[in-house]
Phi, psi and omega in degrees: 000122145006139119295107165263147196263108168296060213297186174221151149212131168283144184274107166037227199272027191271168181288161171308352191284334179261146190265142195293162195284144168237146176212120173291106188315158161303329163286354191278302188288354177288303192314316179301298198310314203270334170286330183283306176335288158333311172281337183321154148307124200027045179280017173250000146271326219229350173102181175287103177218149217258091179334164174265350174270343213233149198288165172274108174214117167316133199275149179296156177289322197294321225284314190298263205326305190298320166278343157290329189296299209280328166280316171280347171239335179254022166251143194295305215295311170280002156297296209293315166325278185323295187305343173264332158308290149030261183302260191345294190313322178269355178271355170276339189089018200230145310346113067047330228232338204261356176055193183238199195054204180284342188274330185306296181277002164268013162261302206272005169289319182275004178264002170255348182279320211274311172306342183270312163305324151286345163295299207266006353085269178329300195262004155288344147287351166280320178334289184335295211261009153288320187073048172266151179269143173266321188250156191267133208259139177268147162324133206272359204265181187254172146100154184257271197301356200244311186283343183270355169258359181267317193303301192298280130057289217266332184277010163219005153241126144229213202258177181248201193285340158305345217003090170198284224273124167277131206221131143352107175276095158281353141316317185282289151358307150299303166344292156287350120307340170289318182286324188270359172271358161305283188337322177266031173245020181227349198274178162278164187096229173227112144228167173263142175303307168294317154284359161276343170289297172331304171318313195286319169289346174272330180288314188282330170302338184261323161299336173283308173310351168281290164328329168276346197262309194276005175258331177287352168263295193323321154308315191297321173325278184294345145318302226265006210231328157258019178069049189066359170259031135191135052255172147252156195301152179311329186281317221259317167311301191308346193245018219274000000 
């Protein structure tokens, strides 16, 4: 657990009877922000993601460093991804040379996680030095079509440093064309570089829309499956 640093100060001669003022140094206040992060309702499925209540503020580079950890190694969801890319990969045979069964499917889970980690590398540093919004914001809207278009949507816009303005995601894009031409110093064979890049960008357009769909659904999911006891609400952490 987190520590917050509180400085405390009292005003000149007063009796001990008046109360003291508190105000949170800046490494105090990284530390709230970086705690709220954590605490969000199921971020531990779905990654760091921006509530439909809670405002848009552009994040601090530590704040960046903390949501890239947590979206590629503490999140359910990107395992889970990987492991159903995975599966597809081995019910197509490719690599065709990695075979089948469990000796099969253990390279391409890891050749598809080590592209998701370098992907996702890439493209929280185009994010940075860009000022792109990272985490995926749920929708303000009602309705399963208004919200599964807001989801496919988000994977090829977000926002820029204003968080008002919608921008090209060309980070999440380059990112993933970077990654998958990494990708072929590890596969078997002969590939072209340039077509294993490719590959890797029509795969985030079409897995990340999936992925954006399952964060955008998966609290209600997991709600309507505990009868409303868990995830619990931001008001309801808070008052906890």
């Amino acid at each position: 657990m987190m520590l917050l640093l509180i400085p405390w100060s009292c005003s000149g001669q007063e009796s001990s009877q008046s109360e003291p003022q508190a105000s949170k140094s800046e490494p105090g206040k990284l530390k709230v922000a970086l705690q709220e992060v954590r605490e969000l309702p199921a971020e531990w499925l779905i990654g760091p993601y921006i509530p439909s209540s809670a405002p848009l503020i552009p994040l601090t580079n530590e704040q960046r460093a903390e949501v890239y950890v947590r979206q590629t190694f503490l999140t359910a969801n990107a395992y889970i991804l990987r492991m159903f890319a995975a599966g597809v990969d081995q019910a197509r045979g490719t690599p065709s040379q990695w075979g089948g069964g469990m000796a099969g499917y253990g390279p391409r889970f890891g050749s598809r996680y080590g592209v998701f980690v370098i992907a996702n590398g890439f493209h929280s540093v185009g994010n940075a030095a860009l000022g792109y919004e990272s985490r995926y914001d749920l929708c303000h809207c009602g309705g399963f079509w208004p919200r599964t278009r807001h989801a496919i949507v988000r994977n090829f816009v977000t926002y820029d440093q204003t968080e008002r303005h919608l921008r090209p995601a060309i980070p999440l894009y380059a990112g993933s064309f970077g990654a998958g031409m990494i990708e072929t110093a590890w596969l078997p064979g002969q590939r072209n570089v340039w077509k294993e890049g490719a590959y890797a960008t029509l795969g985030q357009a079409g897995f990340g829309s999936i992925y954006n769909w399952a964060s955008e659904f998966s609290i209600d999911i997991l709600r309507k499956i505990t009868k409303q006891r868990y995830p619990r609400a931001l008001s309801q952490k808070a008052d906890h």
